[in-house]
C-alpha positions, 0 to 999 in steps of 0.5 A: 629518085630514093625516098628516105623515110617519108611516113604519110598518114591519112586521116578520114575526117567524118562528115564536116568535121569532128569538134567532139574534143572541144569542151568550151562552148565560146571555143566550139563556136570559133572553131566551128566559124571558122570551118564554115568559112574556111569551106565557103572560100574553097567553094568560091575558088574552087567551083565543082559545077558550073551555074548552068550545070547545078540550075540543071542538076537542081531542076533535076533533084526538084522534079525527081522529089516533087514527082514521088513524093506527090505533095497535096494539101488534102492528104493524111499528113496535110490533114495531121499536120493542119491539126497540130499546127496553126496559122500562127505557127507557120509565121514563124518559119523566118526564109531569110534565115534559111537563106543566110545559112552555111548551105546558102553562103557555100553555093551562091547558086542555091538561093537563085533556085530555092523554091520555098519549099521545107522538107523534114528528114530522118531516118528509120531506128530499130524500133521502126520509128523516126531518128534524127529528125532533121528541118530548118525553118529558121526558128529553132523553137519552132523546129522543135514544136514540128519535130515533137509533132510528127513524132506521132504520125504514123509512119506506115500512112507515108507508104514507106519501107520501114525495113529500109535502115540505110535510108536518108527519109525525106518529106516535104511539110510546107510551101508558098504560094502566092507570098504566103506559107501553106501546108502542103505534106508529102503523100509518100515519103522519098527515100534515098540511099547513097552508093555503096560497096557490097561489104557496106550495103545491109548496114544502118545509114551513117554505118554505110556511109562510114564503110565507103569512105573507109574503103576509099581512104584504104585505097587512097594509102594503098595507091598513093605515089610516096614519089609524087608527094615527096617531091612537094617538099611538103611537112605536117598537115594537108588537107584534100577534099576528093570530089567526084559523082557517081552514075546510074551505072556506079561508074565514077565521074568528074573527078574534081578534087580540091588539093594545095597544088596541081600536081597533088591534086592530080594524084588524087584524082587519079587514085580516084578514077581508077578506083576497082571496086564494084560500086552500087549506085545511089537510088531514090525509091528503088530508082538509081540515081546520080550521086555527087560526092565530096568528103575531107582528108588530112595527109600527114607527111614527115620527112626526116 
């Protein structure tokens, strides 16, 4: 079959998605809804694990977390944060907002295994202090009390790498027990850094992530079949979500990606698995890792 002027642009959407175009905060809302439930019905549609597959795979992340990061209510953190906080202060932390979030909705398997506890993440700057603190309490005001908060507890007591800037940091702050909210702190900090090629591996976080992605956009377009895609008979946008998880060895696995049809699907999935570059697998506290990975593409197809 001849292929007359089949243009195929792809695109690497970021993260979600990029709403840094949309000026009107009514519109950025809408838009924002709208991705949100777009990615819930996917999801519903489009199941990556099995129940009992993500039960183990949560018990697993559980473990491994509860395990390094070794939570007490004595520690040095525990202490700090009893301190600066009150009883008062941990009745605003509100778990049916938690569990009415987007993360919840996406994956109805998540609330049959939440386990009440709340972790704070960041990340390591350049000047060694925590940047993009992240928690979820269900109270924005409250978010940002604990994040002022911690902003001044000395880093170095988490016994973690502070040199380590292509880190997601994470600890655990509170639990319940017993229907009630406790302060119950890491004493180390857990460190988990995605997979990465050799070209990305020495670059900050979001850096690292980008590089990757980018890498595999580039050998998506290389390998692509214009054959393949031509024969759909598609025009303008479409959208693929390739989804696969990588070993302990860098090896990728379950290749599952979401695409409009089989046949699409199938190609992705097969650029996926034949993927040659040398992947360096994800670690948790210099432990390798399995990792899951699921990112967005748009293809751009114009026949004439």
């Amino acid at each position: 079959m001849t292929i007359k002027k089949l243009a195929l642009l792809i695109i690497l959407l970021h993260s979600i998605i990029s709403f840094s175009q949309i000026n009107n905060k009514t519109d950025l809302q809408e838009r924002v809804s709208e991705y949100s439930n777009e990615a819930i019905n996917r999801e519903r549609q489009n199941r990556y694990y099995t129940e009992a597959e993500y039960k183990l795979v949560s018990e697993l992340e559980k473990n491994s977390f509860q395990a390094t990061a070794n939570p007490d209510e004595n520690n040095e953190l525990s202490l700090f944060l009893k301190q600066n906080l009150s009883t008062q202060d941990l009745k605003k932390i509100d778990y049916h907002k938690i569990t009415s979030s987007f993360l919840f909705k996406l994956n109805p398997y998540k609330l049959d295994n939440y386990d009440y506890t709340i972790r704070l993440t960041f990340e390591i700057g350049k000047d060694n202090k925590a940047q993009n603190i992240k928690i979820q309490t269900g109270n924005a005001d409250f978010n940002k009390q604990i994040k002022n908060v911690f902003k001044t507890f000395p880093l170095e007591k988490l016994n973690i790498d502070t040199e380590n800037k292509s880190a997601i940091i994470s600890v655990q702050l509170f639990c319940r027990e017993n229907k009630k909210t406790i302060i119950k702190a890491s004493t180390n900090a857990v460190y988990d850094v995605t997979p990465s090629l050799n070209e990305c591996q020495n670059l900050d976080y979001s850096k690292r992530n980008s590089c990757f992605y980018n890498e595999l956009n580039k050998y998506i377009l290389k390998h692509i079949s214009l054959e393949a895609i031509s024969k759909q008979k598609l025009k303008g946008e479409i959208s693929i979500y390739p989804r696969f998880s990588i070993d302990t060895n860098g090896k990728i696995f379950k290749v599952n990606s979401i695409a409009p049809n089989t046949i699409i699907k199938n190609e992705i999935d097969r650029i996926i698995q034949s993927f040659d570059k040398k992947i360096l697998p994800a670690k948790r506290n210099d432990t390798t890792k399995e990792y899951f990975y699921e990112t967005s593409y748009i293809l751009f197809i114009e026949k004439t």
